[in-house]
Backbone as CSV, one residue per row, in Angstrom:
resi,resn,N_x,N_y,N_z,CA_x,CA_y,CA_z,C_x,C_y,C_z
1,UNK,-70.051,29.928,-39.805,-69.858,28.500,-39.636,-68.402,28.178,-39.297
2,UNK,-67.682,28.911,-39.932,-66.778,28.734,-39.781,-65.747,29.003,-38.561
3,UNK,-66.336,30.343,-38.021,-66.073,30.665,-36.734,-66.295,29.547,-35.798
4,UNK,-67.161,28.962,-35.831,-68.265,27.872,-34.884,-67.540,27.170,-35.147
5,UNK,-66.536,26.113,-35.810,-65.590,25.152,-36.261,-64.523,25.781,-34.904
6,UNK,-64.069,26.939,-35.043,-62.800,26.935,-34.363,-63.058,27.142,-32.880
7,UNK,-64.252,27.770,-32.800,-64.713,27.790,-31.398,-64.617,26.632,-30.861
8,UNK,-65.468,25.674,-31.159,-65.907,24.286,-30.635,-64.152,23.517,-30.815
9,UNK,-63.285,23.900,-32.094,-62.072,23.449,-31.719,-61.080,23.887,-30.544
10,UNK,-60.996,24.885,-30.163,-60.581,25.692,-29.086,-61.338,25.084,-28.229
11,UNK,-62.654,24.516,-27.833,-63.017,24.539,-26.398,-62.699,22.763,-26.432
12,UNK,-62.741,22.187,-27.497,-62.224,20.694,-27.376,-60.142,20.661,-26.797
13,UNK,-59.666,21.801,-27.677,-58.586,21.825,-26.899,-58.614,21.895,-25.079
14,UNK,-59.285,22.666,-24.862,-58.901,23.442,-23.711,-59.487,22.101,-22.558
15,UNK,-60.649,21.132,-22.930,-61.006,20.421,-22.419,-59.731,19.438,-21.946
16,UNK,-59.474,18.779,-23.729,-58.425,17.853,-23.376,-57.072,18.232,-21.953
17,UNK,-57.166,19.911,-22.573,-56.087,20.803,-21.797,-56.139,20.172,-19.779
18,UNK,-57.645,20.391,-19.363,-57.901,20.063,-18.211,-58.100,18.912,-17.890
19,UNK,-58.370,18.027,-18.700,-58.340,16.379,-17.995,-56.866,16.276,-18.212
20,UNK,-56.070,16.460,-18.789,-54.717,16.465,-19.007,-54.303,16.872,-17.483
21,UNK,-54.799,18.021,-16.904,-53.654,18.778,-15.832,-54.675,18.166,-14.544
22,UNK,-56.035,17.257,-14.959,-56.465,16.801,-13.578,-55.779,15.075,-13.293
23,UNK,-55.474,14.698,-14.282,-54.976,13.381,-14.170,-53.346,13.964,-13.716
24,UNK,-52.926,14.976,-14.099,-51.516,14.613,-13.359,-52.022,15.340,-12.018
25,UNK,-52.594,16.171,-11.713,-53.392,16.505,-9.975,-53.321,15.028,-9.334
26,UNK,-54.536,14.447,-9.516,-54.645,12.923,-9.282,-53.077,12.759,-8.982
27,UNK,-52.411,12.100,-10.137,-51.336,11.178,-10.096,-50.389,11.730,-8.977
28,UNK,-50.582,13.076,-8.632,-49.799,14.042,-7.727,-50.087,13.523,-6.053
29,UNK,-51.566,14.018,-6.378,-51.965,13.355,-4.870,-52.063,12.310,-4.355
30,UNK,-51.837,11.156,-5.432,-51.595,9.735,-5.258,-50.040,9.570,-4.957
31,UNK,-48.989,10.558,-5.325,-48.268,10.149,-4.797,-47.929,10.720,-3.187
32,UNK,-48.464,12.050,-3.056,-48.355,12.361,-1.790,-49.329,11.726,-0.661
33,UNK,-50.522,10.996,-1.078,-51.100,9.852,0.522,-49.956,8.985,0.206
34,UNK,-49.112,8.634,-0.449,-48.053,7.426,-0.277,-47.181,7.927,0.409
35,UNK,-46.544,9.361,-0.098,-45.327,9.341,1.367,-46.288,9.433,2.273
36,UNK,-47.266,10.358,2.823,-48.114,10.294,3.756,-48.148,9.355,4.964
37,UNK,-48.360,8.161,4.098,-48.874,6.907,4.837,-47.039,6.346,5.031
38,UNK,-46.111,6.451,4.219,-44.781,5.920,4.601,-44.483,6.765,5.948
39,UNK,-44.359,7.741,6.023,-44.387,8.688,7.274,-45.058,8.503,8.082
40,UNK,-46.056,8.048,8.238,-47.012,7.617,9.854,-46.240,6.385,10.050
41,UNK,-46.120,6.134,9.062,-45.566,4.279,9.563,-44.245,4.245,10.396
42,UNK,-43.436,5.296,9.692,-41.754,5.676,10.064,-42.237,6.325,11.717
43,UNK,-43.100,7.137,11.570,-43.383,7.789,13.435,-44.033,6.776,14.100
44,UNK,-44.813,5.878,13.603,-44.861,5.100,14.650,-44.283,4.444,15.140
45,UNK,-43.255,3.790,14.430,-41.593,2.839,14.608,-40.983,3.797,15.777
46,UNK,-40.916,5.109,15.121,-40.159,6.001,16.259,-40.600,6.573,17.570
47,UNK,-41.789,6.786,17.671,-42.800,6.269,18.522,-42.856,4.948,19.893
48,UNK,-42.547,3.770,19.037,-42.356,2.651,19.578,-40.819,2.702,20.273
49,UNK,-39.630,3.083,19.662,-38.304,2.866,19.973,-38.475,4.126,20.958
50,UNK,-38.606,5.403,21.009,-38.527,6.301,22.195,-39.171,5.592,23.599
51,UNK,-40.158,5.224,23.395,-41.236,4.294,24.284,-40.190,3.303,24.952
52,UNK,-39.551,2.488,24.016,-38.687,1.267,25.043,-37.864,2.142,25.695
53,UNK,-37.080,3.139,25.019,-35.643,4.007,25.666,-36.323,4.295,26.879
54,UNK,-37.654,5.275,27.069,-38.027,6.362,28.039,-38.215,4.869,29.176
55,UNK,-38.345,3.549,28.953,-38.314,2.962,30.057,-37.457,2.406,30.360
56,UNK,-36.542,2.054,29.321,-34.642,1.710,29.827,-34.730,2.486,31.278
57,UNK,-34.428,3.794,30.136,-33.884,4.887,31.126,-34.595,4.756,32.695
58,UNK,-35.955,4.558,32.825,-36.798,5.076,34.026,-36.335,3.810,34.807
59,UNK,-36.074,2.058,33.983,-36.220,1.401,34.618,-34.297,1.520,35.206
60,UNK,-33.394,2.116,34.602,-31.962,2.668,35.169,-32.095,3.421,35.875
61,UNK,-32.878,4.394,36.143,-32.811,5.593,37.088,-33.364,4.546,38.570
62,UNK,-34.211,4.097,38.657,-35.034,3.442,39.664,-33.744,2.610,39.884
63,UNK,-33.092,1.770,39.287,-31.869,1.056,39.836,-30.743,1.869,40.169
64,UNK,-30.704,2.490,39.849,-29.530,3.762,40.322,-29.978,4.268,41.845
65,UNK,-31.067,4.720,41.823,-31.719,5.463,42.757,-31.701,4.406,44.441
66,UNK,-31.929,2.706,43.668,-32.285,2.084,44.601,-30.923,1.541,45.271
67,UNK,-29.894,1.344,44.358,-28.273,0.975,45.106,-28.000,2.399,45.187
68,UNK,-27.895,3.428,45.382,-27.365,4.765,45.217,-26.217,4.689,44.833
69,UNK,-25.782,4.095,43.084,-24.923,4.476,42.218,-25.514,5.255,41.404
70,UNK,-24.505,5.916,41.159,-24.646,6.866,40.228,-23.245,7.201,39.005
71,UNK,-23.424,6.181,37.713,-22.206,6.538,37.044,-22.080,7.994,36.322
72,UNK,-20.039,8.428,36.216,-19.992,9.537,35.962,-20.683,9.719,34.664
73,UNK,-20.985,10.776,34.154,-21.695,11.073,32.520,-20.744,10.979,31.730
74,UNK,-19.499,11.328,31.317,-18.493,11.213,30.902,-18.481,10.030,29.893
75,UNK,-19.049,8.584,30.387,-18.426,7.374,30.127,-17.591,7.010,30.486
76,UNK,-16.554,7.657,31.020,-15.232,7.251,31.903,-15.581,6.121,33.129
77,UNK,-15.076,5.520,33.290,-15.125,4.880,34.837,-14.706,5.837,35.981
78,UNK,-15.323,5.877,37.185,-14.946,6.745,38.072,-13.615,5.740,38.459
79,UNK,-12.668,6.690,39.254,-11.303,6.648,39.800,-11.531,6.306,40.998
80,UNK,-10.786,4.813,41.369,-10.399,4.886,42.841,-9.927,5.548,43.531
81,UNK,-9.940,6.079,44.582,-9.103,7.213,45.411,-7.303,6.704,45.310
82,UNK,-7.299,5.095,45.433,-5.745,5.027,44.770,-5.101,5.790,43.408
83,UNK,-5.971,5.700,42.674,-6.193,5.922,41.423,-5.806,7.400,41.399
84,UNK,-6.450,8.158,42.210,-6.301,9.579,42.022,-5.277,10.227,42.996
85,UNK,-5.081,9.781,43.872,-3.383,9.538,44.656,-2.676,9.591,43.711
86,UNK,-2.406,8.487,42.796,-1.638,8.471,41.955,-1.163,9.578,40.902
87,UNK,-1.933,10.204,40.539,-2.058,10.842,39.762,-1.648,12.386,40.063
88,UNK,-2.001,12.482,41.294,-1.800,13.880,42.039,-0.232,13.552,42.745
89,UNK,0.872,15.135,42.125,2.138,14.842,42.571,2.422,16.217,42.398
């Protein structure tokens, strides 16, 4: 009988033991669909902002293309040929 006491106490532990480690599972995976879902939200923002750039850019290239300017990459302003006269001595 007495055996049967500690058995049934041992398997009441071990129970509590697993709803114990499935509620923090749960609470785990509840928090990972939250970043989840914060992260689709963040790529779609980024998503959206590449989208306007890739047509900046296409709608600059097409104006570049159509006056045939073309600024240096630098950021510098290109040099007037006075400019570079000058400079050369």
């Amino acid at each position: 009988m007495a055996e049967l006491k500690i058995s049934q106490g041992q398997a009441l532990a071990e129970r509590d033991q697993a709803r114990a480690e499935a509620a923090d599972l749960r609470a785990s995976r509840d928090q990972l669909i939250a970043e989840r879902d914060e992260l689709k939200a963040q790529l779609a923002v980024t998503q959206q902002e590449v989208a306007v750039l890739t047509k900046k850019l296409e709608d600059l290239q097409a104006k570049a293309s159509a006056t045939g300017s073309i600024r240096a990459p630098s950021g510098k302003p290109p040099r007037s040929p006075a400019q570079t006269k000058k400079t050369r001595r």
